[in-house]
C-alpha positions as CSV (number, residue, x, y, z in Angstrom):
1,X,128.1,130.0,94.2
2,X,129.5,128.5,97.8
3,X,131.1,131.0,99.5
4,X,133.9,129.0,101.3
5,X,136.2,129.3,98.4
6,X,139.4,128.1,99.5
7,X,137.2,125.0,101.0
8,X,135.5,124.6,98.1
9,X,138.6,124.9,96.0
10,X,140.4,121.4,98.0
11,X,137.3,119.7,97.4
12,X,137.1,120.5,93.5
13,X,141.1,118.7,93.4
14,X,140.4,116.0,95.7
15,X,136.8,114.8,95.1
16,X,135.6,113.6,91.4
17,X,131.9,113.8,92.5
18,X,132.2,117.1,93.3
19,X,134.6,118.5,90.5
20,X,131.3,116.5,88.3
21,X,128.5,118.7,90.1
22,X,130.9,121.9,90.1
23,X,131.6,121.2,86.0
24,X,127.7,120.8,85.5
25,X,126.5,123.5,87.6
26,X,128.8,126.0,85.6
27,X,127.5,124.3,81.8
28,X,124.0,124.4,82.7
29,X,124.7,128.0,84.1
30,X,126.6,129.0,80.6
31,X,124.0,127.4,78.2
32,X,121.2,129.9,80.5
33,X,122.9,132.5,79.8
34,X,123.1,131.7,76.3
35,X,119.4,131.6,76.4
36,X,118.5,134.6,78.2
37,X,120.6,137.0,76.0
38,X,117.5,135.7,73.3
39,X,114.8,138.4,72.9
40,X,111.8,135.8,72.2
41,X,111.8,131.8,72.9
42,X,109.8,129.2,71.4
43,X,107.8,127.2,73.8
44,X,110.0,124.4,73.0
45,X,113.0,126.9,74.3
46,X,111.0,127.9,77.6
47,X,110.4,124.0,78.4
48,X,113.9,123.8,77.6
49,X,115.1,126.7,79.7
50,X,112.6,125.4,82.6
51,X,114.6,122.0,82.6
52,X,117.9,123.6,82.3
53,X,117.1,125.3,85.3
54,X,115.6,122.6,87.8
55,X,118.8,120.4,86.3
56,X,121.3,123.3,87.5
57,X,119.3,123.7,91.0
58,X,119.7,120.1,91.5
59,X,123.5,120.0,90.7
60,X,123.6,123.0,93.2
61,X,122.1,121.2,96.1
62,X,124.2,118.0,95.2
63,X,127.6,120.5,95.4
64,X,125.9,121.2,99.2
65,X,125.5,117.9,100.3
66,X,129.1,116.9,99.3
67,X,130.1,119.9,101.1
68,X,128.0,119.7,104.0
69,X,129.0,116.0,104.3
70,X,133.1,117.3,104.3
71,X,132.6,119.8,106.4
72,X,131.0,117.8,109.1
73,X,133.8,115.4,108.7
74,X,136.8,118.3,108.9
């Protein structure tokens, strides 16, 4: 994940929008993991998997904008 972990760890306690991205990130990354332990998927699972993934890559560069954004103003 974001490798400043004590940083990141203040930010999860002190800013909802964050902990919210952080929370996401880490369901969308379970519910992959769920899926990739499946030998075969439907094609209705691989669009599904497809927009798990853009949905967790999204919630990832939201996480680095709040964090960017925090550590510009620290």
């Amino acid at each position: 994940m974001i490798k400043d972990e004590p940083f990141v760890n203040r930010l999860k306690s002190e800013n909802e929008a964050f902990r919210k991205w952080v929370d996401l990130h880490s369901e969308l990354d379970a519910k992959l993991h769920e899926m990739n332990r499946l030998k075969y998927l439907t094609s209705e699972e691989n669009l599904e998997k497809k927009r798990l993934q853009k949905e967790k890559l999204y919630a990832k560069d939201r996480m680095h904008v709040i964090l960017n954004r925090h550590k510009r103003l620290n």
